[in-house]
C-alpha positions in Angstrom: 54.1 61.1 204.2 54.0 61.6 200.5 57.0 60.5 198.3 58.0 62.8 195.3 58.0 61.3 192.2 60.8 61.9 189.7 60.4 61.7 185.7 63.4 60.5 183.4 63.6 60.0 179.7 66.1 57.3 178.0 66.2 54.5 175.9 65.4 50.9 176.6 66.6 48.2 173.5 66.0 50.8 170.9 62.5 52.2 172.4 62.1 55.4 173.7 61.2 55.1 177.5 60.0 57.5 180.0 60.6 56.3 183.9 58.7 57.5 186.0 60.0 56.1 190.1 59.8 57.1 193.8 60.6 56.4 196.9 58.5 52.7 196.2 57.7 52.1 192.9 59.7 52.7 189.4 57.8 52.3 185.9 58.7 52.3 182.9 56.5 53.4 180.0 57.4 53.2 176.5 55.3 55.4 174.5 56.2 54.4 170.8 54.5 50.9 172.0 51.2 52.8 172.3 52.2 53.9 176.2 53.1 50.1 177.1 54.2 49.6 180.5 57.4 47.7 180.4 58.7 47.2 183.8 57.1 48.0 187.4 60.0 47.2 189.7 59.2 47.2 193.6 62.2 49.1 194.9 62.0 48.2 198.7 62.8 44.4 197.5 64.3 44.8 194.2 61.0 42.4 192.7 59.9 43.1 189.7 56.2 43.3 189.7 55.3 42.5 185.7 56.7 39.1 184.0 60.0 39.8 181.9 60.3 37.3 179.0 63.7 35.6 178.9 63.9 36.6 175.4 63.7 40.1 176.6 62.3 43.8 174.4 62.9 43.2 170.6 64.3 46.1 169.2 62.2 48.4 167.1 62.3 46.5 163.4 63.4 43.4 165.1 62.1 40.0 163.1 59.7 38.3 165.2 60.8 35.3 167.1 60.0 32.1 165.0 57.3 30.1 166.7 55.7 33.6 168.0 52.4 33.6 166.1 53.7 36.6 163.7 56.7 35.1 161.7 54.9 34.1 158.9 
């Protein structure tokens, strides 16, 4: 049996997201990082799928982190 999906806009840290979830799965795209996929959260087990940085999502305009590659 098919699962519906359901389509949300909001805000994550700043960026504008667009979730997109069902029944399984919820994804979150945010398109002003050229359509990056943020987070893919399996919702039977709670596990997020993707790595999360323990630094988390700089906000838009946010210095880079020293040590990242782009801070100088």
């Amino acid at each position: 049996m098919a699962s519906s999906c359901r389509v949300a806009a909001g805000t994550v840290n700043g960026w504008r997201s667009v979730v997109l979830e069902n029944d399984e799965l919820r994804v979150v795209v945010l398109p002003d990082k050229g359509a990056e996929i943020h987070q893919i959260i399996d919702l039977r087990s709670g596990t997020p799928v993707l790595f999360e940085a323990p630094w988390g999502l700089r906000p838009p305009g946010a210095q880079p982190l020293p040590g990242s590659g782009d801070d100088g």
